[in-house]
C-alpha positions in Angstrom: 0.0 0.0 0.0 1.2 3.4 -0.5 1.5 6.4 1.1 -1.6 7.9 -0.1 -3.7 4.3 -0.6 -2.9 4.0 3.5 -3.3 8.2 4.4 -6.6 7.7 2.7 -7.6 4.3 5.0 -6.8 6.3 7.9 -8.7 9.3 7.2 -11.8 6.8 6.0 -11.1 4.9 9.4 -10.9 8.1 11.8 -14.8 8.9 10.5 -13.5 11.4 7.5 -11.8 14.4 7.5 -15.2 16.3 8.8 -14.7 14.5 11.9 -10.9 15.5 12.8 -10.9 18.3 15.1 -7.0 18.7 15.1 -3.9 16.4 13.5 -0.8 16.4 13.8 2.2 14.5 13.5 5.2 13.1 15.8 8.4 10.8 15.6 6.5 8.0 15.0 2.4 8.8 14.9 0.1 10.6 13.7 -2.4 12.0 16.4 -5.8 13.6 15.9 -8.3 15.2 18.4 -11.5 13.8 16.5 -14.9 15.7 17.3 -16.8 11.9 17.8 -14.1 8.8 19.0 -17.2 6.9 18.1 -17.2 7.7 14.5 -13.6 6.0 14.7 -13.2 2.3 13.2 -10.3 1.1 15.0 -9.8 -2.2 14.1 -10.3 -1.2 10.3 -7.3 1.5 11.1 -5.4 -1.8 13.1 -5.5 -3.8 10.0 -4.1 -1.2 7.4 -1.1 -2.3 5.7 1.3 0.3 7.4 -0.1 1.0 10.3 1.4 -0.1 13.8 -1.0 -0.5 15.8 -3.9 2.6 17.2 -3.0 4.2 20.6 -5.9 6.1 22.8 -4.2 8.4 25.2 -4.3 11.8 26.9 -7.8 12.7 24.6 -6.0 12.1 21.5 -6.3 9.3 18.6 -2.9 8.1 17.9 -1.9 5.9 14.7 1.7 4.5 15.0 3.1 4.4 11.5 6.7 4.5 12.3 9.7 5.9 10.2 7.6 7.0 7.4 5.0 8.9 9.9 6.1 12.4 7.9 5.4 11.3 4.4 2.0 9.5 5.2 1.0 13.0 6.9 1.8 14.5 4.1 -0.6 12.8 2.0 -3.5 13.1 4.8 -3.1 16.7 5.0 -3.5 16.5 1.2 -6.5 14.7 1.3 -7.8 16.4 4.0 -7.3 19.7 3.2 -5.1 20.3 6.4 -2.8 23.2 6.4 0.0 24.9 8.2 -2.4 28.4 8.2 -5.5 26.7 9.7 -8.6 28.1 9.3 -10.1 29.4 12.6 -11.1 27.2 15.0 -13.7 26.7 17.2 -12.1 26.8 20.5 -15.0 24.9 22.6 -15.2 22.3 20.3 -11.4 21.8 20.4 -11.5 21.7 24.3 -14.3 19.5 24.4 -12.2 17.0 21.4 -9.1 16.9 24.0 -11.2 16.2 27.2 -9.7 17.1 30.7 -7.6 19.6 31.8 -4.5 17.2 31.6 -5.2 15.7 28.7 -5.2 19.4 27.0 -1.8 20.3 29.1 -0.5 16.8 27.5 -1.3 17.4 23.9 -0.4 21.2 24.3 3.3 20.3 25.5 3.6 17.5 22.5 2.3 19.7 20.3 4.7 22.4 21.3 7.6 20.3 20.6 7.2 17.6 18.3 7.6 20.0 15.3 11.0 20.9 16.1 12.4 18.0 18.3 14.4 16.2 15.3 16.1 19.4 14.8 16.9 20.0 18.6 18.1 16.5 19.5 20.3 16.6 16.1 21.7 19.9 17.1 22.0 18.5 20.9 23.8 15.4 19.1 26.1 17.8 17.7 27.0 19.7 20.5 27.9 16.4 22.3 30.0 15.3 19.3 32.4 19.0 19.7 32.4 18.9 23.4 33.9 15.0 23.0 36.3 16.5 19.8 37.6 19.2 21.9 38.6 17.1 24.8 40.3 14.5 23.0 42.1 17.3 21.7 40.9 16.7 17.8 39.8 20.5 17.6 40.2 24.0 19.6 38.0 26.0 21.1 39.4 29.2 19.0 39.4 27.9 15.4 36.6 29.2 13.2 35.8 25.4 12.1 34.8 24.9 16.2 32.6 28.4 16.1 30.6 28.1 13.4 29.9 24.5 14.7 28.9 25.6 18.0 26.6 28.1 16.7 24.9 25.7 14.7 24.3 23.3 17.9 24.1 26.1 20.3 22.1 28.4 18.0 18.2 26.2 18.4 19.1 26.2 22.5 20.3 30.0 22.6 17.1 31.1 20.7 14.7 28.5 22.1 11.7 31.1 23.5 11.5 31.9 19.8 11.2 28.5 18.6 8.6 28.1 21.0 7.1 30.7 20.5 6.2 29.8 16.9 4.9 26.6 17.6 2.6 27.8 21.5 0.9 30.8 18.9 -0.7 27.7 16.8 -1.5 25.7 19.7 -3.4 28.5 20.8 -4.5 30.2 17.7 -2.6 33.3 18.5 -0.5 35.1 15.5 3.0 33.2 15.3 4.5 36.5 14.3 3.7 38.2 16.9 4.4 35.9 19.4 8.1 35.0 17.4 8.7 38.9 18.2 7.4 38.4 22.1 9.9 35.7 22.2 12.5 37.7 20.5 12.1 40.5 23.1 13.4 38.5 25.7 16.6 37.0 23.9 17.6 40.7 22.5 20.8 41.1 22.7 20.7 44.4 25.0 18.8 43.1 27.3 20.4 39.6 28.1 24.0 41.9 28.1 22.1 44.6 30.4 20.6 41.4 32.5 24.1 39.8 32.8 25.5 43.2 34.2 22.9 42.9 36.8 21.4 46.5 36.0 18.1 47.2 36.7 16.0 48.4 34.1 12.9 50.8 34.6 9.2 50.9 32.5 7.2 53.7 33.3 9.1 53.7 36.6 8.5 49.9 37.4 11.7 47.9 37.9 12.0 44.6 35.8 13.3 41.7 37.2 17.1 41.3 35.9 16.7 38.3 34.7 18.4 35.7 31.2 15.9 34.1 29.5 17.7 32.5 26.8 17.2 28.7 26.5 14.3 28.8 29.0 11.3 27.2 28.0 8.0 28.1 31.1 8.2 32.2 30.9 7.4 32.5 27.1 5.1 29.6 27.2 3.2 31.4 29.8 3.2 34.9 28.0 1.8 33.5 24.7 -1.0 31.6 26.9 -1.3 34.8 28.2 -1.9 36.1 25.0 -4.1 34.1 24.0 -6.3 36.0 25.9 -5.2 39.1 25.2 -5.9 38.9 21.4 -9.2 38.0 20.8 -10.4 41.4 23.4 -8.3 43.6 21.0 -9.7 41.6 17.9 -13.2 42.6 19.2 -12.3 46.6 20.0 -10.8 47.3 16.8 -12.8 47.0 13.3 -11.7 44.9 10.8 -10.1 47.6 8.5 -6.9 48.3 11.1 -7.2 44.8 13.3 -4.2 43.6 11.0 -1.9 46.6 12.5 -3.3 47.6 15.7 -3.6 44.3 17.3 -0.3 43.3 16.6 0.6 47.0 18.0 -0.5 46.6 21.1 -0.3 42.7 21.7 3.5 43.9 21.4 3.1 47.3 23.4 1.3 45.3 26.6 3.0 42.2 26.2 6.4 42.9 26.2 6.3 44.7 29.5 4.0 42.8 31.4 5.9 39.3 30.2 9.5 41.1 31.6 8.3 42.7 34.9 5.1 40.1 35.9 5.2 36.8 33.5 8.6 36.5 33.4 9.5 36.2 36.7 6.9 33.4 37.6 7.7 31.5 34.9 11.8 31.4 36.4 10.7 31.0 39.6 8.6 28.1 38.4 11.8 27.1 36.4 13.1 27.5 40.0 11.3 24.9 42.0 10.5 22.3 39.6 14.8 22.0 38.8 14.7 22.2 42.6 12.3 19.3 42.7 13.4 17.3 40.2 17.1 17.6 42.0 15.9 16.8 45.1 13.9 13.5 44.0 16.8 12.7 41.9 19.6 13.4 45.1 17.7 11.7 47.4 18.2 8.1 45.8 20.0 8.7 42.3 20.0 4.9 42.0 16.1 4.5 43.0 15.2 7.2 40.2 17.3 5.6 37.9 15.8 2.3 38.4 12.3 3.7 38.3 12.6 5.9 34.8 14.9 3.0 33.7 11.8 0.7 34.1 8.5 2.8 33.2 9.9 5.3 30.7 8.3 3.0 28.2 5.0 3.0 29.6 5.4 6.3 29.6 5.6 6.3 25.5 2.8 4.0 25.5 0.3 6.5 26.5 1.4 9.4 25.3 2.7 11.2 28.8 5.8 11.1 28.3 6.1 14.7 27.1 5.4 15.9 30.4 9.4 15.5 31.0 10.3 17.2 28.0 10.0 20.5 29.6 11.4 19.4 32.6 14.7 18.0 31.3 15.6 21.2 29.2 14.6 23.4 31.8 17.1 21.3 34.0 19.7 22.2 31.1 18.9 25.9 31.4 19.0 26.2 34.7 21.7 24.1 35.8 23.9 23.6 32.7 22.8 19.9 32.8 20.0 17.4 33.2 20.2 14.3 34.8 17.4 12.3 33.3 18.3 11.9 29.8 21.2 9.3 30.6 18.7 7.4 32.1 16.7 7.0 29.3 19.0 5.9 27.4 19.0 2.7 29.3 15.1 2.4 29.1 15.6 2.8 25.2 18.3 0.5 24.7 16.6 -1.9 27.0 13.4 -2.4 24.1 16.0 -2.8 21.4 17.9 -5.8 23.2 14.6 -7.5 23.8 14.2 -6.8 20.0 17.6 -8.6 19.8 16.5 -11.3 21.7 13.5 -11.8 19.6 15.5 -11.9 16.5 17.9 -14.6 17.6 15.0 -16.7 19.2 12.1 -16.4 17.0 11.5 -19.0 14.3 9.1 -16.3 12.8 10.3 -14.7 9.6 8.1 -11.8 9.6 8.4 -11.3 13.8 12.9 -11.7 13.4 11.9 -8.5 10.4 10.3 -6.6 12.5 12.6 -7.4 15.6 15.8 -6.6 13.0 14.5 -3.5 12.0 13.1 -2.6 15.7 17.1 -3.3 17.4 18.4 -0.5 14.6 15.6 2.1 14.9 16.1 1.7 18.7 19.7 2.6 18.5 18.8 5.6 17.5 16.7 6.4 20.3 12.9 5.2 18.3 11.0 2.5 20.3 7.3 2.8 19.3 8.0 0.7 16.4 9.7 -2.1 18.4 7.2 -1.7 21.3 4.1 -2.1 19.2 5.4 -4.5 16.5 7.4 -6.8 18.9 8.1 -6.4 22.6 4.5 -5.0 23.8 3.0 -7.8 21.2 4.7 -10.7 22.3 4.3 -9.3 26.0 6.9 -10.8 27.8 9.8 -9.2 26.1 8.0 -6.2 26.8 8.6 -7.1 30.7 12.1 -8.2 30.3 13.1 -4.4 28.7 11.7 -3.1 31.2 13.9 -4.8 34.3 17.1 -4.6 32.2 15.9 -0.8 31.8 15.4 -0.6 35.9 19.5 -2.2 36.5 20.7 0.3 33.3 19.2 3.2 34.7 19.9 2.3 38.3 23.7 2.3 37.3 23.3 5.4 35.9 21.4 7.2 38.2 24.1 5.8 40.7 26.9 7.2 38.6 25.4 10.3 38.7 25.6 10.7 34.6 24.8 14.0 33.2 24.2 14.9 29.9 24.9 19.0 29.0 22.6 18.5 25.6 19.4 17.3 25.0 19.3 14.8 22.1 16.7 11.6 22.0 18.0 9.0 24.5 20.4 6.8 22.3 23.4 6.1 21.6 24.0 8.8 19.6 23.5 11.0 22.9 26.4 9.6 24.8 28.9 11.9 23.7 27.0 14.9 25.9 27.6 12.9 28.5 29.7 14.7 30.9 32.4 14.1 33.5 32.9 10.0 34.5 29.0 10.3 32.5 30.7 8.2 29.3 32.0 5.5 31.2 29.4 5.0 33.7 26.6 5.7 30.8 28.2 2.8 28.5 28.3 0.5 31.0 24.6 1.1 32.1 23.0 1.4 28.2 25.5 -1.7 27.6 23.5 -3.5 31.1 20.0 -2.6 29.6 20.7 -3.6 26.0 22.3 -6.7 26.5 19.9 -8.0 29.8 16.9 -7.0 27.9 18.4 -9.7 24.9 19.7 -12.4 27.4 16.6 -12.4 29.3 14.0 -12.3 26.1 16.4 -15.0 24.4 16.1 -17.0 27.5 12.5 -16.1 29.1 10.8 -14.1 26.7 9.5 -15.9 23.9 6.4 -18.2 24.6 6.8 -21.6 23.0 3.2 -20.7 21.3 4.5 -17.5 19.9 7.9 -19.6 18.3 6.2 -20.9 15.9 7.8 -20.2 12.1 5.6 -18.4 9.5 3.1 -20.7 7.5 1.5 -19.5 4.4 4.8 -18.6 3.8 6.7 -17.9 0.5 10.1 -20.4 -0.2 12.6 -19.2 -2.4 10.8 -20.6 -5.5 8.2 -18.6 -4.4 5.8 -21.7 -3.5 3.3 -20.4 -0.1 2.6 -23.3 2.6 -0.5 -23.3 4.7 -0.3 -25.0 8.3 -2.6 -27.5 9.6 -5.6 -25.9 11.3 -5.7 -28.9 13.8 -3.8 -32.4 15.0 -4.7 -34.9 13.7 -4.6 -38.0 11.0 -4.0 -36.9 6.9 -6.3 -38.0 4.4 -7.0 -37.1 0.9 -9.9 -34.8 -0.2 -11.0 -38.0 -2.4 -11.7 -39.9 0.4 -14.0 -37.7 2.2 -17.4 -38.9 2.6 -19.3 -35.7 0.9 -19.2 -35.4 -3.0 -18.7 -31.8 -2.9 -15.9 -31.9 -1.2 -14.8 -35.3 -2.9 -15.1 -33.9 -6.3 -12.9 -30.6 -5.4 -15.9 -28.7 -6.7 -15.3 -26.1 -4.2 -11.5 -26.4 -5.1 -8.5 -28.4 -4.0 -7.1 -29.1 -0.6 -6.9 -32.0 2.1 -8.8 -33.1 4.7 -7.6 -34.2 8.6 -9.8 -36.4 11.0 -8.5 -34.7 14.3 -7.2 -35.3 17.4 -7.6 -32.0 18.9 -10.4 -30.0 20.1 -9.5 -26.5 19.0 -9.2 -25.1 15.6 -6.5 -22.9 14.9 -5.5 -20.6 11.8 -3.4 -21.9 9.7 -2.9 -19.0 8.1 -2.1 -14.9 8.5 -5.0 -13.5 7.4 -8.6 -11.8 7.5 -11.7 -13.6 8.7 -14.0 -13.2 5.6 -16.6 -16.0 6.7 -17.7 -16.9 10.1 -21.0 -19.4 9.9 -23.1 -18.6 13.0 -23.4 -22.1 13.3 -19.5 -22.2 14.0 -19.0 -25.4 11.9 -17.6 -23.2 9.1 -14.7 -20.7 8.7 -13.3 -18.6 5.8 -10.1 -16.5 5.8 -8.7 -14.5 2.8 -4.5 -14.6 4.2 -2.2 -11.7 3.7 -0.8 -13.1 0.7 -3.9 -13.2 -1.4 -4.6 -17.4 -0.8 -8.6 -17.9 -0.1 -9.0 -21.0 2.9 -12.4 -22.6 3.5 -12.4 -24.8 6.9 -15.0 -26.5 7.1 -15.8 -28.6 10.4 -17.7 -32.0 9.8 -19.2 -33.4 7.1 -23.2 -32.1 7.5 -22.9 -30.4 10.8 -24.4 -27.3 10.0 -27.8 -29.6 10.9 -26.0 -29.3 14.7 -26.8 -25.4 15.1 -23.8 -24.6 16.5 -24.4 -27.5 19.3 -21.2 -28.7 20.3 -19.4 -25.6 18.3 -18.0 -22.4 20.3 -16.2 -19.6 18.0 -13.2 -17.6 19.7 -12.7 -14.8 16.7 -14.9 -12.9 14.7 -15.9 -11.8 11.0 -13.1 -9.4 10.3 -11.2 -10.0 12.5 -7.3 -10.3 11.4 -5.6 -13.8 13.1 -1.9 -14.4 12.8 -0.9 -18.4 12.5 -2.1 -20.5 15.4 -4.5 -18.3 16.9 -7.4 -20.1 18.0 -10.7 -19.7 15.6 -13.3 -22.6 16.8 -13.4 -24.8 20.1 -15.3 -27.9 18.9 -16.5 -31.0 21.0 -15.6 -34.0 18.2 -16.4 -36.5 21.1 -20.0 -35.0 21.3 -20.1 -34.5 17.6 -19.2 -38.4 16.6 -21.4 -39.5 19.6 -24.4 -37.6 17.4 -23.8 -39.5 14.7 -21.8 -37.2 12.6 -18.2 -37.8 10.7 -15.9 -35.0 12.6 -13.6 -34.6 9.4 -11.6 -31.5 9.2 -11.9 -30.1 5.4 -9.0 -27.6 4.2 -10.1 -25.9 1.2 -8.3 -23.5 -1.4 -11.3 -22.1 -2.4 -9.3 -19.9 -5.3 -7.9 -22.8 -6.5 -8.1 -21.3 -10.3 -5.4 -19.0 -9.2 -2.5 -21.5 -8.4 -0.6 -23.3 -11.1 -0.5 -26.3 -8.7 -2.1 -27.2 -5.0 -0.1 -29.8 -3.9 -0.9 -31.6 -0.3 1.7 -33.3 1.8 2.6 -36.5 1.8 2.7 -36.7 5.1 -0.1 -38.4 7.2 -0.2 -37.2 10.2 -1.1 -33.2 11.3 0.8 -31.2 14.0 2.0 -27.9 13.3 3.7 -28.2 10.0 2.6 -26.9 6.1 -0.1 -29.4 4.9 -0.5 -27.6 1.5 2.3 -26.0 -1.0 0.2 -23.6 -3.6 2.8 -22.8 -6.4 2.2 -19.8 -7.8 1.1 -19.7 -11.6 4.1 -18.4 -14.0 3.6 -15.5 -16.2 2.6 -17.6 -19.4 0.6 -19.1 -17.0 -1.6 -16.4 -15.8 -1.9 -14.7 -19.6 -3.5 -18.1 -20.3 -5.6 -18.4 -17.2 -6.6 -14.5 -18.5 -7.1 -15.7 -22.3 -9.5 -18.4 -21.8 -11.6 -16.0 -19.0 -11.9 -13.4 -21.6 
């Protein structure tokens, strides 16, 4: 599926585009406030080709694409008509989309950062990267080749409130301009010198605070929520004709003084107490809060609160020069890519060890929600063994007392803003969380149900196998009592008299047929092959007596899930044959069914359907036409 075939199934899925309130974009997801979470078809969305899995968290509707999140945005914004100069909004409705208080403080925070965060942890990584160059003596301090390099890491940090800024003003429908020239007032040049002298300045005879407020983050978030206030009275006093000039005029005119003598100085004395806090949490037992960020930082992810901390760790780095949480991430990240290692090296699954491959790079790199939803959080208990390797990584950190002096997404590519003993001690620790979160999944985390290898697969002639759907004895179709079946007038296939109770997939597919009698089941797999199971010879006359079904009609089923719990005891003691038919029901579209040879049904392929050849299927399309 493409990028615009799957943007398309998602807007369809999330009730249309006159049902999406708000959508954005992140790392990894796309995340909507929708006006009606009813109107949603989740599953539908679950089952797109592309699509993660969906995430319901902090009043938001999340679909986890992964990597190519930006591109399949792209396409929805296309579709639905979403720009970056949104039309105005109706502010109720939007609160009433995002639901409580802290679900609104949770989507405003994420939506505050996420536009900018690749840049900032890239320019945090290169920061890191100089600070590591210049100590090992590779580069000085006073050559222009360190300066312009520092300016281009230090630049984002330096000018942060603007960046901000930008992104608050369309959070809060305010003009982006005008609060990109608030947030420029505060990082002017005369003022931070005039601040850094300590002088006190004077408006209208009121003294303002001295105070720095580059690379802060809470005082110009609170003056453009202020703002937002602000704007809309001045919108209503002056008439359309001059609203363009005079608002702006004196949004700028109040703002700016009231933001540097009253705004200001709450939001640093906020600043204040919450590094205080964090410190004090953290100083108390640097090993206990490593162990606890080490472990949940994940969970975190899961529902969407983890951006709370964002604002927290660079306000550490503003305020203190450093932040001690970010090391400890690292651990919780490189914890879910070991148990992705682990997975790879244990699982017989083909498509499980690709997604477990791909999740152990992307997690490297400081990207989990793939590897989470794809892998750990799926298969559950690797899920559990990340997150105790993550608790002893971050515990060793936290112990070490490992500091970062740049914020850059917890990785590996992070470690060299580590400062002090930080890169030794942070090595070991990430090393202790990736490599326990593999030993443990490779030894503990895999479920002997969940090792099972990929049926309906492809072989390297390009031949797909379909597992049995329940143990039991191998017979041939011929043999069946039932001349539909006998004849292959429904198509080609085999037929098992079981020895087992429950009916399994033997597929990876879609439910397309579920009899309500349960004695029938039809699923149309992932790669395109059409299965018929049907249960008995003539039990549909039992009316679902003796039958229980465990999925559903649409449902999607992965090999060896359960489909139908039947009672073949009860069943043969009412006088009916319990034979388990198989049937390729699209036959026609195979150059060859072949069954096995073998004659007895566990868990291996049963059926090899070769595909047909290119002068094959221009016959097959002749004699149709």
């Amino acid at each position: 599926m493409d990028q615009k075939q799957l943007a398309q199934g998602i807007l369809t899925g999330v009730g249309g585009k006159d049902n999406i309130e708000k959508a954005w974009h992140c790392a990894t997801r796309l995340r909507f406030y929708l006006k009606d979470d009813k109107k949603a078809d989740t599953p539908t969305v679950e089952k797109l080709d592309g699509v993660i899995t969906v995430v319901k968290s902090a009043g938001q509707y999340q679909v986890v694409i992964g990597n190519a999140v930006a591109s399949v945005y792209d396409a929805l914004a296309d579709l639905a008509g979403i720009s970056e100069d949104e039309a105005p909004v109706d502010k109720k409705a939007e609160k009433q989309a995002q639901g409580s208080i802290v679900n609104r403080f949770i989507g405003f925070i994420s939506g505050v950062f996420t536009p900018f965060l690749g840049a900032m942890a890239g320019a945090g990584i290169l920061k890191g990267l100089l600070a590591l160059f210049t100590a090992l003596g590779w580069m000085s301090t006073k050559s222009g080749t360190y300066e312009i390099l520092y300016a281009a890491s230090d630049g984002i940090f330096y000018f942060l409130p603007i960046f901000l800024a930008f992104t608050a003003a369309k959070q809060l429908h305010v003009s982006q301009f005008v609060a990109v020239a608030l947030g420029a007032t505060l990082v002017y040049p005369t003022l931070v010198a005039t601040a850094g002298k300590g002088t006190v300045l004077h408006f209208l005879g009121i003294p303002v605070v001295s105070a720095t407020y580059t690379s802060t983050v809470i005082p110009i978030l609170l003056a453009i929520w202020v703002l937002s206030y602000l704007e809309p009275v001045l919108d209503k006093i002056f008439p359309e004709a001059v609203r363009t000039i005079f608002t702006p005029l004196l949004s700028l005119a109040i703002m700016a003084p009231v933001t540097l003598i009253v705004v200001g100085p709450i939001g640093s004395a906020i600043s204040n107490v919450l590094a205080a806090g964090v410190m004090g949490v953290y100083n108390f037992a640097p090993f206990l809060a490593g162990a606890i960020m080490g472990a949940f930082w994940q969970v975190f992810v899961i529902f969407g609160v983890h951006w709370t901390f964002v604002p927290l760790m660079m306000n550490n780095i503003a305020k203190m020069g450093y932040d001690p949480l970010l090391p400890i991430l690292a651990a919780a990240v490189l914890s879910q890519g070991g148990a992705a290692l682990g997975v790879f090296l244990k699982s017989k699954n083909q498509k499980m060890k690709a997604l477990a491959g791909s999740g152990v790079i992307t997690s490297l790199f400081g990207i989990t929600e793939p590897t989470i939803y794809g892998v750990t959080l799926k298969l559950k208990r690797p899920f559990y063994c990340a997150v105790a390797s993550g608790a002893i990584g971050g515990a060793i950190i936290g112990a070490g007392a490992v500091h970062t002096n740049a914020f850059a997404l917890p990785s590996l590519l992070a470690v060299p803003g580590y400062t002090g003993n930080g890169v030794v001690i942070g090595l070991l620790g990430i090393a202790v969380a990736f490599f326990g979160g593999a030993i443990l999944t490779y030894l503990f985390g895999i479920k002997k149900e969940d090792n099972v290898a990929d049926t309906a697969s492809v072989s390297q002639d390009g031949a797909i196998t379909i597992d049995a759907p329940v143990a039991g004895t191998l017979i041939p179709l011929k043999n069946v009592d039932d001349e539909v079946f006998a004849t292959e007038a429904m198509g080609k296939g085999i037929a098992i008299v079981p020895t087992d109770d429950t009916v399994k997939a033997p597929v990876s597919g879609t439910i397309s047929a579920l009899y309500p009698t349960g004695h029938a089941i039809g699923i149309t797999a992932d790669n395109g092959a059409e299965i018929l199971i049907h249960i008995g010879i003539n039990t549909v006359q039992l009316n679902g007596q003796f039958f229980e079904a465990l999925t559903k009609q649409n449902d999607h089923v992965t090999v060896g899930d359960p489909l139908v719990k039947a009672d073949f005891a009860q069943i043969k003691a009412a006088g009916y044959d319990p034979t388990v038919m198989v049937i390729v029901t699209n036959t026609a579209s195979y150059a060859a069914v072949t069954p096995t040879s073998d004659t007895e049904a566990a868990s291996q392929p049963i059926l090899t359907l070769t595909p047909q050849t290119e002068t094959t299927t221009e016959g097959a399309t002749a004699a149709n036409v």
